[in-house]
Each structure stands twice: as structure tokens, then as C-alpha cells.
N, C-alpha and C positions, 0 to 999 in steps of 0.2 A: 692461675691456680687450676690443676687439672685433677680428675676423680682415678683415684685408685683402690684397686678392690686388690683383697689377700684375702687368700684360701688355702690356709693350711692350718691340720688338726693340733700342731703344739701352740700352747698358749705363751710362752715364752717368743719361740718365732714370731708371733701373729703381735706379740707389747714389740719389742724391737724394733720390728719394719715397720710399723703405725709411727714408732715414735722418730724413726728418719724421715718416713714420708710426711708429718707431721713438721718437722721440724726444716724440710725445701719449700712449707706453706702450701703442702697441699692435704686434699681433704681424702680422709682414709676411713676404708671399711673395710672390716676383719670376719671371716666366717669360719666353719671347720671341714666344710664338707663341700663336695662338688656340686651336689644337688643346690646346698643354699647359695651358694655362688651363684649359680645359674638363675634364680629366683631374683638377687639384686640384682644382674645382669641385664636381666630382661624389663623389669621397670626403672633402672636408672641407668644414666649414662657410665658408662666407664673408658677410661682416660688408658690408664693401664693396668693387667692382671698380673698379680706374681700368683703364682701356679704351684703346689706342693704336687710331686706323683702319685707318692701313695697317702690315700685317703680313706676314709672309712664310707663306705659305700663303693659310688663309682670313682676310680680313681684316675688322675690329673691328666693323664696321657688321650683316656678314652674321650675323656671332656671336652676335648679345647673343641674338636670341630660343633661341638651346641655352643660351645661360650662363641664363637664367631658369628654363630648366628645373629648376637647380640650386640657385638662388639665391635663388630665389623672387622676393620684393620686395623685396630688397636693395638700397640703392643703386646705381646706377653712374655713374662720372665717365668722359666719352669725352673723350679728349685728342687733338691732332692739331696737325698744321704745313700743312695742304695743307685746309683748311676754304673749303669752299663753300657755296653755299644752299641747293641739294640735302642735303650732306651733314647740315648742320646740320640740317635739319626733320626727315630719318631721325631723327639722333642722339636728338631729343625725341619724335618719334612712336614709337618702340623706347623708351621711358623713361625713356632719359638725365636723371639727377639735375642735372645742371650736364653743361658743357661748356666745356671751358678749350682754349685757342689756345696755340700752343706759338710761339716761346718764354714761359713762365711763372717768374713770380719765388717764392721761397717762400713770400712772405706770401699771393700768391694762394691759391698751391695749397693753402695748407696751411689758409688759411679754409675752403675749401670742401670740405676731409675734415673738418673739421670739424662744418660744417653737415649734409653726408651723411650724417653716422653722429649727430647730432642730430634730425634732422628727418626726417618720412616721406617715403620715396621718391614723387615724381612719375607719374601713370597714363599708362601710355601711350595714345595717341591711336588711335582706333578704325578711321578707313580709312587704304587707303593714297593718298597724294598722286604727281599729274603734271602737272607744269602748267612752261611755259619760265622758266626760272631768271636773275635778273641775272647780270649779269657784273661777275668783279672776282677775280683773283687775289692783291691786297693785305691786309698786314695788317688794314688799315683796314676793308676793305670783308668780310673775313673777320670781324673785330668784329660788323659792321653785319648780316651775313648770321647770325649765332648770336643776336640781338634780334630778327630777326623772325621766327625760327623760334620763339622763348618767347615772342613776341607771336601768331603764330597757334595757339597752345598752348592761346592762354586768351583772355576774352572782355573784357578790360581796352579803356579807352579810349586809344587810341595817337596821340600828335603826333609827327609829323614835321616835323623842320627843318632847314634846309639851304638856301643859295642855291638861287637861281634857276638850272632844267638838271642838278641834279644828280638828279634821279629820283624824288621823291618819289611822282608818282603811279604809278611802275614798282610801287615798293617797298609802298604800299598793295593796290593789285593782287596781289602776289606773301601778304602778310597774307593777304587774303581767300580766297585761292587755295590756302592752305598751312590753312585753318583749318577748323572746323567746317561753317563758314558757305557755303562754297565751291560747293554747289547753290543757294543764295539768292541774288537780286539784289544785284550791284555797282554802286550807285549814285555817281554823282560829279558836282561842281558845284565850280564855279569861281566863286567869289563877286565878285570881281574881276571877270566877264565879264558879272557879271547887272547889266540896268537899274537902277540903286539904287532906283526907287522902286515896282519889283515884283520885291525882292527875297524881300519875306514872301510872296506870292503864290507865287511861284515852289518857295519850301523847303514852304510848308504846305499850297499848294494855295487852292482859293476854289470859293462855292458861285455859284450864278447869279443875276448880279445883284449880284452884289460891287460891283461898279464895273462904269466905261462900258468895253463890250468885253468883260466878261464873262458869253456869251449862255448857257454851259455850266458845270456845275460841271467840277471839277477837281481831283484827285489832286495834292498836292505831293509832291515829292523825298523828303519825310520820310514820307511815306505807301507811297510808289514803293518805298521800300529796308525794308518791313517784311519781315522775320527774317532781312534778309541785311547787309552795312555800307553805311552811307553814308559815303561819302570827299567831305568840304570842302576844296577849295584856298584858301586865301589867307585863312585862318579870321580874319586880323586886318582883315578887311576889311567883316562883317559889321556894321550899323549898331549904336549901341547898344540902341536898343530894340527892334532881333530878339534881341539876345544875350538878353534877358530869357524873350521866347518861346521862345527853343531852350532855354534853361537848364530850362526847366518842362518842356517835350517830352522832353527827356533823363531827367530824374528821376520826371517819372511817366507813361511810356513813352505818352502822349497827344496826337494835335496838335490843333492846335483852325484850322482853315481859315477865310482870310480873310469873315468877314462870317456864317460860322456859330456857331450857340446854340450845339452839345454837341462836342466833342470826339469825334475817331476813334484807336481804339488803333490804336498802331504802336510796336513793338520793334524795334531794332537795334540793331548794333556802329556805333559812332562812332570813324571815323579822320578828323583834320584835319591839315592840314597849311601851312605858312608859313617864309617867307624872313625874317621882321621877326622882331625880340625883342619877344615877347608881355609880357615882365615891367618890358619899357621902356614898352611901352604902356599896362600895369595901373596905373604909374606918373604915367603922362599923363592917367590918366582915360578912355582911349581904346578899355580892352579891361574885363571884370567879372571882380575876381579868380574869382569863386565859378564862373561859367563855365569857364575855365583849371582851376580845379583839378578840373572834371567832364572835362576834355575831356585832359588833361595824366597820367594814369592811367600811364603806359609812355611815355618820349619815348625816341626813336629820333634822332639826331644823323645826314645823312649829309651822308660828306666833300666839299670840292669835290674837282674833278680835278686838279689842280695839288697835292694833296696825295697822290697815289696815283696818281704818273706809272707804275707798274709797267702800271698798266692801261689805258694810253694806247694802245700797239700790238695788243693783244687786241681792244680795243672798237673800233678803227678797220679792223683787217682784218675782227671780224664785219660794220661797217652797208656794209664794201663787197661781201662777198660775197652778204649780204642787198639791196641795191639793185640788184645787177648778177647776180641769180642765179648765183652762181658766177665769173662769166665774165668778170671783173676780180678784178686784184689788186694791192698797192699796193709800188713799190719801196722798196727799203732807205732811199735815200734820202727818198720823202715821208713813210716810217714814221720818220727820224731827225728830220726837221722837225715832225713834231707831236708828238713827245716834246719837244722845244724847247721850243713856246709852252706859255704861263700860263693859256691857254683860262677864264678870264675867266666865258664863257659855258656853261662845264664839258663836259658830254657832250652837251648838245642841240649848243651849236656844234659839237664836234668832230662828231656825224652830219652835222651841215649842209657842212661844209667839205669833207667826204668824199664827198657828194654833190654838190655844186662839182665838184670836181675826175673826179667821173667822167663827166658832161656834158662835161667839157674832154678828157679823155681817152679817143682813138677807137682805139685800138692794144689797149685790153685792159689796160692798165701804165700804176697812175698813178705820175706822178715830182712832186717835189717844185714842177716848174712850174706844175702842174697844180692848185697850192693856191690860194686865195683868200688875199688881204694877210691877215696877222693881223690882231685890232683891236684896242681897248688896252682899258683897264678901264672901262666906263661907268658903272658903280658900284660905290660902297662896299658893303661886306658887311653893311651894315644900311638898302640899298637907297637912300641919299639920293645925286645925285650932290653932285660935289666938284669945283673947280676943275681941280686936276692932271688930273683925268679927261678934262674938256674940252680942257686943250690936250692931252692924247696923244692924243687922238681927232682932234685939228687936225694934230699933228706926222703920225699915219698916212697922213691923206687925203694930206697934200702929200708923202709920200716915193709915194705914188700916182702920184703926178700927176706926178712928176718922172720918174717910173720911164715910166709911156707917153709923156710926150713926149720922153725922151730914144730909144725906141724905134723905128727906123724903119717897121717893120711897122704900125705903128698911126697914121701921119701922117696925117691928115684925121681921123681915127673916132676921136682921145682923147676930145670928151665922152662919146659914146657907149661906148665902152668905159669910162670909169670909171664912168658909171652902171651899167653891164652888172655889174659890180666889187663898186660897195656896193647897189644899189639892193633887189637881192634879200636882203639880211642883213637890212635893213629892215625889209621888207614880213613876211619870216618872223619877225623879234623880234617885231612888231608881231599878228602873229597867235597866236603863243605868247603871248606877255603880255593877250591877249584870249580868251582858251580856243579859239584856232581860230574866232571868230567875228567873219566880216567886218564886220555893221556896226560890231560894236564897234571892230576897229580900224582901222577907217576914221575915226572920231572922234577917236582918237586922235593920228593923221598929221596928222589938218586937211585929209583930201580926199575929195571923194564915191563914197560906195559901188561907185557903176558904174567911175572910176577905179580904185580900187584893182582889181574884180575885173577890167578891162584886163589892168592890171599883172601878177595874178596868174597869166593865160593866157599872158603874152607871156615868163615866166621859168619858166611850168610850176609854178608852185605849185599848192597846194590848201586851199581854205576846206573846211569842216565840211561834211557834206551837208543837216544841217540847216539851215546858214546859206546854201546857196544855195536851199534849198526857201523859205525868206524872202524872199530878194529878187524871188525871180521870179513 
């Protein structure tokens, strides 16, 4: 029989978990406030605390280092309804055993006082963390924020997936940021944007004389990010026979650099990340399960945006006050329209469209006119297109088309204006889906480099600074 103390201010929470804790035969006390908590704490034993954050006084977060005082290494579960990514990486960095999202059903909760009072409590984390936190007030994205607060907890191998736009490489940043590692190199590569056929060059590095144009030796990516993560985008992208060399760099923490005899050590955390089902691939022959299951350690799921519309006006009032220093802000109206769309292209489109519309918008107040046409779905959620996708992509351009030349204002300039319209959606998908790097998605389009970076001055884009230290 072991002693459990709950400290949270709803009286409903506080009957429920008495009456499970109760009901595994153990002996439960219930308070409202952190302070009385802290009062049983210190004249009785306690077993394990389930923890509310916010509390009326001092709240739950600030608490836990006085309840240890008491409590020693006891468990604790911190529960909460208002979970962020801050909050969450405290919750773990303060030693939180678990961390449950409120609303909770019983079988949850009642697993994890289970396991609590089974299992040795978790060490808390030795510094403290700051660094700028995602956004997302949604259940969803509150999930997602308590996975990677227990993925920068610990030095597991993490994949991320999720369409295309939804954050991935935020969310490996925010890992790295939140984890031990966090003074060490944050490397990142976009395998999809590297030349396929100095791809192994590129990850491992090469000594001189590797090949034609190799008058220097050179440090790979895998070399680059020793003691700190290396973040892969597009991990289904890598040929098969680098999967083989990563797979051996990974396990015996060594890379061996194009056209060199020995081998150079390099340790680090491995985060990948991908839009494709890896296990449709393993299936295809396409991906190495024993890879996957190196790289696969902790998967992190994150939602598109169209499942977590709650956070559609949040993230749109931040990229315009972040674009516009403040000095824009967006009305009722355009905030009611991009809660509307299916954003397809998730959060990268919704920042683009928000930046659209504040180019359009000279008054300070964007309105709903002020948006760029929605677009429709260019692809399926396992990246292939589809028929329907193309004609809604047909049906958009021509309610365009219709829409300026029924327009008086625009009689002579509808081509020009409709290119003005989609042309930049384009050129920015096309750069996004090339890691920011011009030649590559210039090959892409089927037009030459010096056009696209035209293009890119005449709409105010921006190529990678590397990639225009290449061209020129």
C-alpha cells in the first residue's frame, strides 16, 4: 500500500483520482493548492504526487523543487489542461515521472500511477533551458509538445513525420534546444536538396583527390555534428547504398570519408525526419529495415493544420506581427478566412499567405482581400499526386481568372496580375521543396538558374545565402 498525495484545485479531478487511487488499495489525499500540499508533504510520507500546474497561489511548476524537498525521489505526475512546450520540458526537467494532458480517461491515468509507483522515478535534467518555443494551443499540438520534451530528456534516436509544412525541422531544433546537447552543433541536411551523386561526399565528407574537384580534404555533415544532433530531412530519400554507410556510422559511432583508408570518430544524436511512410518503403525495397529500426528509436507524429484549426489564428497573428515588426495586424475578417481553408500546405503556406497579404496591405490592416486565392490539394498525404488534385488545381486557376477579368480595375494587366497571383506560390514551393537552394530548384521548374533568381528579386524572395554565394 503506498501514500499518494493529489493537488489539484477542481474538485471533480481531485473525487476521480482518490477514487482510482483508492480503488489499486492505496491510501489517498486530496488538497487544492500548492502551499497545502507542501504542508502534507512535509509531515507525512508521500509515495507519489499527481501535480495540477496551474493552481491558485503558487502554481505546480514553481512547486515541485519544495515538494522534493520532502519527497525526495518520489514520483511525480504533473497534470494539466493549458500544456505547452515550455511547460512540458520544465515538467521533465523538474523530474516529472509522466505528464498527462487533461482531459484524461481512467485507463490512462490510472496506468501511469501505476507505473509511478512501479518504476524508479526519472532524474531531473541538470540545466535550465531558453530557447523560442513552437506554437500551438491545441490538444494535438499539446500532445506533440510533451514527446519532445521526453525526447530531449534522453539521447534516443527520434523520427519525425508529418507532411510536408507542418514543422518538422522547428520541432528537431526545439529537441536539440531543449536537450543536453544544446551547446553542440545543430546540424541539418536536406537530402532531397543534395546532388544524388555527392550525396556520400556531402554526409561523410572526402579526402583529396577523392574525385575530380576534390583538391581539399573535407569534413562531412557526419563529422560536422560530432557531440551535438545531426537533423536529416527527407531520410527516405537517401540512396540505398549510403543507407548501408549510415547504418555502420550510426552503430559504431565512425565515418569513413569518401576515398579514405581509416575511419574518423564521430558521436552524435540522430533526428530524421520524412513526409513518406518509411514502412511502405521497407516494403518496396526502397528503405533498410535495420536502418529504420536505428533511426525510428522515439517517432514523434506531427499533425497537419487542418487538424488543429484552434491554432490557425495564433500562428497567423504571430508571422504577421513577426514580418511587420509589430505594425500590422490582421482583421476579423482575414483571421475568419484562414480559419476556413484546409491549408493543404499547413503552416509554411499559412506564413506565406500572411506574407502575401501584408505586401498587399498598406494601411497597417490586413482584411480578407488582402489574401492570396486558396489552392487546393497538390498532394496526397503520401506525397503522390492524384487526378482530383489536378483538376482542383485547374478549377482554382480559372475561378482566378474569372475573378480578374470580371474585375474592372485590372482590365489590361489580368495576365500580369494572375502571374503576380500564383507565380510567387511557385517559385517559394519550389524553394522549400529544394532546401532553399536555387540551383536545385531551378531544375526542378525546367528554367535556368539566372531566371529563377530574376524571378526571385522581382517578388522579393530569398534563395539561401549559400546558394547565391554559388551562383555568383
Amino acid at each position: 500500500m503506498s501514500s499518494i498525495l493529489i493537488v489539484d484545485d477542481e474538485p471533480s479531478i481531485c473525487w476521480g483520482l482518490s477514487q482510482i487511487g483508492a480503488a489499486l488499495g492505496h491510501n489517498v489525499m486530496t488538497v487544492a493548492s500548492a502551499e497545502q500540499g507542501l504542508e502534507i508533504a512535509e509531515s507525512s510520507p508521500t509515495d507519489l504526487l499527481i501535480l495540477d500546474v496551474r493552481l491558485p497561489g503558487m502554481d505546480g511548476l514553481a512547486a515541485m523543487k519544495l515538494f522534493r524537498r520532502f519527497i525526495g525521489e518520489a514520483p511525480i505526475i504533473v497534470i494539466t489542461a493549458f500544456g505547452d512546450l515550455s511547460t512540458a520540458v520544465r515538467a521533465v526537467e523538474h523530474g516529472a515521472f509522466e505528464y498527462v494532458l487533461k482531459p484524461f480517461d481512467v485507463v490512462e491515468i490510472r496506468a501511469a500511477i501505476e507505473r509511478a509507483l512501479r518504476q524508479a522515478p526519472r532524474s531531473p535534467a541538470a540545466q535550465t533551458m531558453h530557447a523560442e518555443e513552437m506554437l500551438g494551443q491545441s490538444p494535438a499540438m499539446q500532445a506533440v509538445f510533451k514527446r519532445i520534451a521526453l525526447a530531449a530528456a534522453s539521447d534516443a534516436a527520434v523520427l519525425l513525420t508529418g507532411e510536408s509544412g507542418v514543422g518538422k525541422e522547428l520541432a528537431a531544433s526545439a529537441i536539440h534546444r531543449h536537450s543536453a546537447r544544446r551547446h553542440a552543433p545543430f546540424v541539418a541536411v536536406n537530402i532531397a536538396a543534395l546532388n544524388p551523386t555527392l550525396v556520400e561526399a556531402e554526409l561523410f565528407g572526402h579526402v583529396a583527390g577523392a574525385f575530380t574537384g576534390a583538391q581539399q580534404a573535407r569534413n562531412g555533415l557526419l563529422v560536422q555534428a560530432d557531440g551535438g544532433t545531426l537533423f536529416i530531412d527527407e531520410v527516405a530519400d537517401i540512396p540505398l547504398q549510403i543507407q548501408v554507410k549510415l547504418l555502420r556510422a550510426l552503430d559504431q559511432g565512425e565515418v569513413l570519408p569518401v576515398g579514405a583508408d581509416a575511419p574518423v570518430k564521430a558521436k552524435f544524436r540522430v533526428i530524421s525526419a520524412t513526409h513518406q511512410n518509411l514502412l511502405q518503403n521497407i516494403a518496396a525495397g526502397q528503405f533498410r529495415h535495420d536502418l529504420f529500426y536505428r533511426l525510428c528509436t522515439f517517432e514523434i507524429a506531427l499533425p497537419p493544420l487542418r487538424e488543429r484549426r484552434e491554432d490557425i489564428r495564433l500562428l497567423a497573428s504571430h508571422f504577421a506581427a513577426e514580418t511587420s515588426a509589430g505594425r500590422a495586424a490582421l482583421a476579423e475578417d482575414a483571421l475568419a478566412e484562414l480559419q476556413r481553408r484546409p491549408w493543404y500546405g499547413n503552416v509554411r503556406e499559412l506564413r506565406k499567405a500572411v506574407e502575401h497579404a501584408l505586401v498587399l496591405a498598406r494601411s497597417g490592416v490586413v482584411t480578407a482581400s488582402h489574401l492570396p486565392p486558396p489552392l487546393p490539394e497538390l498532394q496526397a498525404a503520401n506525397g503522390q499526386e492524384t487526378a482530383s488534385d489536378s483538376r482542383g488545381l485547374a478549377h482554382a486557376a480559372g475561378e482566378l481568372a474569372s475573378k480578374l477579368l470580371a474585375d474592372p480595375h485590372f482590365n489590361g494587366a489580368v495576365y500580369d496580375q494572375f502571374l503576380q497571383n500564383l507565380e510567387p506560390t511557385l517559385l517559394a514551393a519550389a524553394l522549400d521543396r529544394s532546401g532553399n537552394q536555387c540551383a536545385a530548384a531551378a531544375r526542378a521548374l525546367g528554367i535556368h538558374r539566372t531566371t529563377l533568381k530574376r524571378k526571385l528579386d522581382q517578388y522579393g524572395l530569398s534563395e539561401s545565402p549559400a546558394s547565391s554565394e554559388a551562383a555568383s
